[in-house]
C-alpha positions in Angstrom: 2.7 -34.7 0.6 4.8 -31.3 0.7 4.7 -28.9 3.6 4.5 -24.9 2.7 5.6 -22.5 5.5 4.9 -19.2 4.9 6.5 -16.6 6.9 4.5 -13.5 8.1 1.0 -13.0 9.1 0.2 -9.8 7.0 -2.3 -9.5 4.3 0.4 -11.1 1.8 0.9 -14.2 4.1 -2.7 -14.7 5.0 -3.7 -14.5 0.8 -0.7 -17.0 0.4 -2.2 -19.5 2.9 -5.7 -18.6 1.6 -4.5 -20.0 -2.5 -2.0 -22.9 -0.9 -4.9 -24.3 0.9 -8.0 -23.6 -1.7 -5.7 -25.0 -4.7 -3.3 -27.7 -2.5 -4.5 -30.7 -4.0 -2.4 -33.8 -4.0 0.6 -31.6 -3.9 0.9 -29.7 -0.3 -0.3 -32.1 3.1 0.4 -29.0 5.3 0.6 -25.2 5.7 2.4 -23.7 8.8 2.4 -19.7 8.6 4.9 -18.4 11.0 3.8 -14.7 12.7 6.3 -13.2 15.1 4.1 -11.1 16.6 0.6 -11.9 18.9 -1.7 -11.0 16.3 -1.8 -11.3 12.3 -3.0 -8.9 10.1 0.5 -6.9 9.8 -0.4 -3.1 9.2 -3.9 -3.4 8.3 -5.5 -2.5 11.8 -9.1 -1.2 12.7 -9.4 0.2 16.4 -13.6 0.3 17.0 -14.2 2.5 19.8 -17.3 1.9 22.4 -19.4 4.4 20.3 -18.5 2.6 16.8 -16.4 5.3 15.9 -13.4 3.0 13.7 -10.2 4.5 13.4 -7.8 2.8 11.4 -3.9 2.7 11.8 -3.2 1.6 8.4 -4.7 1.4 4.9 -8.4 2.3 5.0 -9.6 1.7 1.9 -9.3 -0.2 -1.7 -9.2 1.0 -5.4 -11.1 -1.6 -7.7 -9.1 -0.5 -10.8 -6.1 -3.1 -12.7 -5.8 -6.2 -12.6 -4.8 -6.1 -8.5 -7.9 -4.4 -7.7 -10.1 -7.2 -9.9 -8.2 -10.0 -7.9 -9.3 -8.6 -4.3 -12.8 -8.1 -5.3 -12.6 -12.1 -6.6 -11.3 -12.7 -3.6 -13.5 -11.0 -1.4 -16.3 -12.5 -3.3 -14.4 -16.5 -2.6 -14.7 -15.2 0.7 -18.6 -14.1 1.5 -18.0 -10.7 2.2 -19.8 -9.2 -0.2 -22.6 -7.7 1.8 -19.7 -6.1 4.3 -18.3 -3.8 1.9 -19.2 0.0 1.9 -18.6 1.2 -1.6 -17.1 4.3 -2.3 -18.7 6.0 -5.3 -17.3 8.0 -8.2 -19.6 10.7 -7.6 -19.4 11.3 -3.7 -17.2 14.1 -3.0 -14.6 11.8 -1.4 -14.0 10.3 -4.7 -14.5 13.3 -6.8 -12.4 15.8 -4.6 -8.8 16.1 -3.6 -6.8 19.1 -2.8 -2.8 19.9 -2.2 -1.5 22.3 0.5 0.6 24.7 -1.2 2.2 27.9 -0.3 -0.3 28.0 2.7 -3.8 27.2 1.0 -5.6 24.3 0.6 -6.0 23.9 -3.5 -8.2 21.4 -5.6 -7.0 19.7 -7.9 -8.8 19.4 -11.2 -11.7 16.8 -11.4 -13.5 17.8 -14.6 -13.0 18.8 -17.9 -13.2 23.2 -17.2 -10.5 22.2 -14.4 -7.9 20.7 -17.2 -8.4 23.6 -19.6 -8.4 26.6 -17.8 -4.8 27.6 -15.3 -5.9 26.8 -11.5 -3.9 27.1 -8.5 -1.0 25.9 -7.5 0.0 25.5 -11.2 1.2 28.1 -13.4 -0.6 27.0 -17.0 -3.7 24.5 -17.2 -2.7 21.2 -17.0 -4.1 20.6 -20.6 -1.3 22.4 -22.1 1.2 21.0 -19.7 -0.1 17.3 -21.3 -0.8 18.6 -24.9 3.5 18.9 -25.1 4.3 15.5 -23.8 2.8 14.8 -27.4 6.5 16.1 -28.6 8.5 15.0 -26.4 11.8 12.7 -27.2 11.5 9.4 -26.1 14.2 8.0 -23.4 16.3 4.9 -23.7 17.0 4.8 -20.2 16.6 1.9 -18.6 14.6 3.4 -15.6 14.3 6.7 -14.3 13.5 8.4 -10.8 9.4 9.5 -11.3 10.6 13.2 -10.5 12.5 12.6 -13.6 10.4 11.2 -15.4 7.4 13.9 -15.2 9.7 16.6 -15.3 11.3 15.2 -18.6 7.6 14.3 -20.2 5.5 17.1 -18.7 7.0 19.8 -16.5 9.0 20.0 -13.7 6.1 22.3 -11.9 3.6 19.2 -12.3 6.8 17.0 -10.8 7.7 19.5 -8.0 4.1 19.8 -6.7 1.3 17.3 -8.1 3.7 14.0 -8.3 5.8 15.1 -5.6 2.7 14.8 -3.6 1.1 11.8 -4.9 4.3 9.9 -4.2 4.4 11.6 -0.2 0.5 9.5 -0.1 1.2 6.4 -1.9 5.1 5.9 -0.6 5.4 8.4 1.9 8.4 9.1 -0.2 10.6 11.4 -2.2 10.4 11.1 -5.7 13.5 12.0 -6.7 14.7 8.8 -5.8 11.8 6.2 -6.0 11.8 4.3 -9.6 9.8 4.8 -12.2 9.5 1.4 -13.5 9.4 -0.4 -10.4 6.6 2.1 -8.9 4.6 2.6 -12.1 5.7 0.2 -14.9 2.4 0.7 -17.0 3.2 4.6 -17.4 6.7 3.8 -17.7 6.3 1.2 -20.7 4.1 3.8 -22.5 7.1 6.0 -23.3 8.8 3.1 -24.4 6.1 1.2 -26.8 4.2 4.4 -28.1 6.8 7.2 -27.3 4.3 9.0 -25.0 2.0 8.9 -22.2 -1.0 10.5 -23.8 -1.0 7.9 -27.0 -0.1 5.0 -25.0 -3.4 5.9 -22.8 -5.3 6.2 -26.2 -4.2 3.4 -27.3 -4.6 1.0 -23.9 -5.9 -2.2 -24.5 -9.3 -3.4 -22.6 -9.5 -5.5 -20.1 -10.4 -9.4 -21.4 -14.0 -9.7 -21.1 -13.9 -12.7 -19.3 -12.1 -10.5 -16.2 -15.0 -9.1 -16.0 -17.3 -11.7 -15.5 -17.7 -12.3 -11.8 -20.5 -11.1 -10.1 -18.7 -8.3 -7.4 -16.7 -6.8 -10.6 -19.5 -6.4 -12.5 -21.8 -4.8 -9.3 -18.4 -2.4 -8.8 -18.8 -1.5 -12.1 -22.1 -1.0 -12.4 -22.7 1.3 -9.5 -19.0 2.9 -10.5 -17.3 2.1 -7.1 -14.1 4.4 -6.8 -12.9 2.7 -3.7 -14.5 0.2 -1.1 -13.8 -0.7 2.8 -16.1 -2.4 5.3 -18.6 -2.4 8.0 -16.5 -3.0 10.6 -13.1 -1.5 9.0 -10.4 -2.5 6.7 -8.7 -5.2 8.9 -12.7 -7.3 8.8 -10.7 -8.8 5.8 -7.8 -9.8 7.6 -10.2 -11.0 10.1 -11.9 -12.8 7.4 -9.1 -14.3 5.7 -7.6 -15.7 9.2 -11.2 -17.2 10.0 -11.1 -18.9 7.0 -7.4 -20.6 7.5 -8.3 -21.7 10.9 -11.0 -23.6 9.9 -9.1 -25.8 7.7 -7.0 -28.7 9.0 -4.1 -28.5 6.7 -3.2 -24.9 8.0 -1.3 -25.0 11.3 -1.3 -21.1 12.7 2.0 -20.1 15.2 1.4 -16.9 16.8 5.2 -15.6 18.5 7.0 -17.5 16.4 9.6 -15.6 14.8 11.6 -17.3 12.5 15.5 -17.2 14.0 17.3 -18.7 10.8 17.2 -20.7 7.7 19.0 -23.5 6.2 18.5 -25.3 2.9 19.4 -28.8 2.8 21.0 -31.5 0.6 17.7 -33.2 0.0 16.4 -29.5 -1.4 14.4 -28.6 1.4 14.6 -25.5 3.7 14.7 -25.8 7.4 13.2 -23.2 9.4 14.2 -22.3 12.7 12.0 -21.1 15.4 12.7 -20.8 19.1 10.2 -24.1 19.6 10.8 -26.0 16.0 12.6 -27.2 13.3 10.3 -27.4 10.1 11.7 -29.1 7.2 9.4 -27.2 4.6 9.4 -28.1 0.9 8.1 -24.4 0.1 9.0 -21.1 2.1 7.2 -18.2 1.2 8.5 -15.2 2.8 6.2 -12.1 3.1 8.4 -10.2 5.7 10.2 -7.1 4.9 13.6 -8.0 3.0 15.9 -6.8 5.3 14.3 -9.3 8.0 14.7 -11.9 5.7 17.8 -10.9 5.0 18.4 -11.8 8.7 17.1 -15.2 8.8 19.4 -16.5 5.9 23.0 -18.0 6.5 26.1 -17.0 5.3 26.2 -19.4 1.9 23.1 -16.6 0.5 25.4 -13.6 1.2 24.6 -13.0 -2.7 21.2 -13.0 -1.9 21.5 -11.7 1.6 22.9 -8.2 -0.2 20.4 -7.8 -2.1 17.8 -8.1 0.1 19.6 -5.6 2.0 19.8 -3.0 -0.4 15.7 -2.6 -0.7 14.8 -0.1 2.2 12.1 0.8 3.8 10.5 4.5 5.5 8.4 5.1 8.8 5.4 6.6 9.5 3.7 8.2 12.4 -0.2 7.7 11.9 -2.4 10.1 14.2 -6.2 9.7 14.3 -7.8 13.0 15.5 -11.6 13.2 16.1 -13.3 16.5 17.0 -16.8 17.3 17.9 -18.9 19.2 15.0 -18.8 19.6 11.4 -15.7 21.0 11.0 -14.2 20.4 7.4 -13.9 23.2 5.7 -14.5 20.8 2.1 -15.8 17.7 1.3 -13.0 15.8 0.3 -10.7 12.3 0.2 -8.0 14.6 1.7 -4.9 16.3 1.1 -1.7 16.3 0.4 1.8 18.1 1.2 4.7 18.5 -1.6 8.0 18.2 0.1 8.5 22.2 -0.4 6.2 23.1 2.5 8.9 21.3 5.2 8.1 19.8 7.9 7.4 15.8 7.8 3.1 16.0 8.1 2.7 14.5 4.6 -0.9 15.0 4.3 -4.3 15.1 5.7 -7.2 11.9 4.8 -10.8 13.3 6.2 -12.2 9.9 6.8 -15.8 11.4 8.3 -16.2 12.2 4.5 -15.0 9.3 3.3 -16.5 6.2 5.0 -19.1 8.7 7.9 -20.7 5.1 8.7 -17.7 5.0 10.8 -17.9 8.2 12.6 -19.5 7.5 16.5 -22.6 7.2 16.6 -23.7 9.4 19.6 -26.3 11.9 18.4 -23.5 15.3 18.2 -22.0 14.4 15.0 -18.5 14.2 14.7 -15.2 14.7 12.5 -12.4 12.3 11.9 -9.2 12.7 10.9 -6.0 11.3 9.7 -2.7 12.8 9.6 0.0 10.9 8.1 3.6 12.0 9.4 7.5 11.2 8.8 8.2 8.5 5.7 11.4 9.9 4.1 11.5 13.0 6.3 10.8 10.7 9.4 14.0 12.0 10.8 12.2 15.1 11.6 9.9 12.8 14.0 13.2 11.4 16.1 15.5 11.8 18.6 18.9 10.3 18.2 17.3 7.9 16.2 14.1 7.3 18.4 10.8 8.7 18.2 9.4 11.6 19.9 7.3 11.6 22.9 3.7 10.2 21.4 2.7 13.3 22.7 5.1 15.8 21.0 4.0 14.3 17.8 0.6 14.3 18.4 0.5 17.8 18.8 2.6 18.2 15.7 -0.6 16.8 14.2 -3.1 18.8 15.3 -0.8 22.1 14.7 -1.5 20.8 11.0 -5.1 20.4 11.3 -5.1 23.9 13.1 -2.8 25.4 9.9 -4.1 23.7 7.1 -8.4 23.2 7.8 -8.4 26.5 9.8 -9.7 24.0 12.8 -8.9 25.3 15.9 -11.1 23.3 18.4 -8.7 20.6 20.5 -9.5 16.8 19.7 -11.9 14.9 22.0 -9.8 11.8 21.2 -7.1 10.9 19.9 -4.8 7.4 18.8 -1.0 7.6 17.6 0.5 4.5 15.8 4.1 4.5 15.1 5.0 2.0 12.4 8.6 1.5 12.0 9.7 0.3 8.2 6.3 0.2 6.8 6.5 1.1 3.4 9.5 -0.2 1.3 10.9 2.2 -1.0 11.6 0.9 -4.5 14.3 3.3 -5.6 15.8 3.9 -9.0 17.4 0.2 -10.1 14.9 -1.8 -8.3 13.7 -3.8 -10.8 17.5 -5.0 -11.5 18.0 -6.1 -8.0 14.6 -7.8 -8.2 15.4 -9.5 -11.3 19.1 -10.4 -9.5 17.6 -12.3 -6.9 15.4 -14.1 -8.8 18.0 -15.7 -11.0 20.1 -16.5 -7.8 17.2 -18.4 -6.6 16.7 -20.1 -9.3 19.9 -21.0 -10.2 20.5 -22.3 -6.7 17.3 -24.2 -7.2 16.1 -22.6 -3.1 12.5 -23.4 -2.7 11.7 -19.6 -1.7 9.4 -17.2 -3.2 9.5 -13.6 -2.4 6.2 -12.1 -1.6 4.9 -9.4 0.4 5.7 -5.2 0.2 9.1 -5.5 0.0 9.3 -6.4 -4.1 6.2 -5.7 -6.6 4.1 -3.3 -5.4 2.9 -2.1 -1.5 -0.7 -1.5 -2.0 -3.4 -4.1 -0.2 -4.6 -5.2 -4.1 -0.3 -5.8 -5.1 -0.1 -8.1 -2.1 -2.7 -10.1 -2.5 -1.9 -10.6 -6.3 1.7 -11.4 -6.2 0.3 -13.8 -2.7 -1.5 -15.8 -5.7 0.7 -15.8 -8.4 3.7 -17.4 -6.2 0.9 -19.8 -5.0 0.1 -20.8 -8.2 4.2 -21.3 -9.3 4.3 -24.0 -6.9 0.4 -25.9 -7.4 
């Protein structure tokens, strides 16, 4: 019987001991996952206060569309959590609404059909006609292409500078002038290539194979037209869930404050992995830590490897949770977000009373929570001689925003400040090459490693949990 270590108690590590130890078999006796830090989870974190207000410090909430977002709902489904989930809906105003902060002014962006046709601020022409030319545009050869690029090329470089500018700010917290295009959104990138254009490769999409849609959570999603989803008790309940359901099997052998010190592959094909306490001769490794940690537990006969890793970096992020007594948003919305023009590092706003208010406190004077999201690419703005500001420098930073951009002016009854160094990983123009690189090295060296986790295809919740599976199911 083989032993699988997986390294990194994230969401990607804890789906990857999830599938070794549902599918094992005959094939894999044991499962140690390696976490160098007390808890596991990674960057999914839910902070319940004495009153139940939840504040979270990380991702709060998951889309159900793609084939990511139909493997999570399986999954949540494997895992009895069905009746924890609060649903999202595509007609609550959280769904339905979000706005940009431009020039000054909070603006919506268009959510119907009179929104697309007719010019609204902050663009100069409707968006329809902006669209209605990418009809005519030449197709690219190029192998990949920065997104800024790429809109401004198939659209307009107004849509690029402002709408995708910010979208990229809230999904990356980075600048899309230098994130790729087909390593960031491959399905809009291979529309340009197979039908010339993004609005005739969208008409022409294929449907999803019925028998994707046949569990029981899709087809309730569906059904009530879930936009999004979190839970009862937060987002990290299915961190909680999935490390509950590890423990209780006896193949799975959890090590808390064990970071992994260095690697070795040996003659007999196996990898040893070095911990301050243990040497594990593992017949699998799946890493899920961030490359450039990886990077650091290899010797020197992967310097090939040990490059590459390298050259994938990553952004951090200052996440400030303000809550303030009242009613106070000015709109009912998701949130909003900053282009890069309006300086400054704050990189948006998320009003999480409207999004999921079964977390708000529950005292009887109703409350308003907030999330500002700060730093990413501009994080530089946020530090000292490399180091962070005072928690409480930043922190203030935030609330100016609130005060600036929701015309809020009341100070915060509470506050909670999470600085998350290299969070996101930022997969910039070539990415896919040096993905593809590494690959073939560990293949042709025959190592018995599989790169999962942020660092490679994809840093949502939904891309980790996929790409957890499908390097679970390469090896069972």
């Amino acid at each position: 019987m083989s032993t699988a270590v997986v390294i990194g108690g994230g969401i990607s590590g804890l789906s990857a001991a999830y599938y070794l130890q549902k599918h094992a078999g005959e094939k894999i006796g044991k499962i140690i996952l390696l976490e160098s830090s007390k808890r596991v989870g990674g960057w999914m974190k839910s902070t319940r206060h004495a009153d139940g207000a939840i504040y979270e410090s990380g991702p709060r909430s998951l889309r159900i569309v793609g084939k990511p977002g139909r493997n999570a709902l399986n999954l949540i489904e494997d895992l009895n959590l069905e009746n924890e989930i609060l649903p999202l809906t595509s007609n609550n105003a959280a769904a339905k609404n979000r706005y940009l902060y431009v020039n000054g002014v909070l603006c919506a962006l268009p959510n119907n059909l009179m929104g697309v046709l007719r010019r609204q601020d902050p663009f100069s022409r409707a968006l329809l006609w902006q669209f209605a030319g990418e009809l005519f545009k030449t197709r690219s050869d190029l192998e990949d292409d920065s997104i800024h690029n790429f809109f401004s090329r198939r659209v307009s470089k107004e849509f690029a500078d402002i709408a995708v500018d910010s979208m990229c700010r809230g999904i990356f917290a980075g600048d899309c002038r230098n994130l790729s295009m087909k390593a960031c959104f491959k399905d809009i990138f291979n529309l340009e290539k197979t039908h010339g254009s993004i609005v005739l490769g969208l008409l022409r999409y294929p449907k999803v194979p019925a028998d994707e849609l046949k569990p029981k959570l899709i087809q309730k999603a569906r059904s009530e037209k879930w936009a999004s989803y979190s839970f009862k008790s937060g987002l990290q309940q299915l961190s909680d869930t999935l490390l509950d359901a590890i423990s209780n099997h006896k193949m799975v052998d959890i090590r808390l404050s064990s970071p992994v010190q260095k690697m070795d592959l040996k003659d007999n094909g196996r990898m040893s992995v070095i911990t301050d306490e243990d040497e594990i001769q593992a017949d699998y490794v799946l890493s899920s830590v961030y490359s450039k940690n990886l990077a650091a537990m290899l010797n020197s006969d992967n310097n090939y490897l040990k490059s590459h890793l390298n050259a994938i970096s990553a952004v951090s992020c200052a996440v400030v949770n303000l809550e303030y007594e009242g009613n106070l948003l000015p709109v009912q919305a998701f949130g909003h977000l900053t282009p890069s023009s309006e300086s400054g590092p704050i990189l948006g706003i998320i009003y999480d009373s409207c999004l999921f208010p079964s977390h708000d406190s529950n005292e009887k004077i109703p409350t308003t929570r907030l999330t500002v999201m700060l730093g990413g690419s501009w994080s530089e703005q946020l530090k000292t001689n490399g180091s962070w500001m005072s928690e409480a420098d930043i922190t203030n930073m935030a609330t100016k925003a609130v005060r600036d951009h929701l015309k809020i002016s009341n100070e915060p009854i509470r506050s909670k400040i999470s600085l998350l160094d290299d969070c996101i990983p930022q997969y910039q123009v070539g990415h896919a090459n040096i993905l593809s690189r590494m690959e073939k090295f560990i293949e042709d060296k025959h190592l018995p490693l599989y790169l999962i986790g942020s660092s490679y295809r994809g840093v949502s919740v939904n891309d980790c949990i996929l790409n957890s599976k499908l390097a679970v199911e390469k090896i069972v």
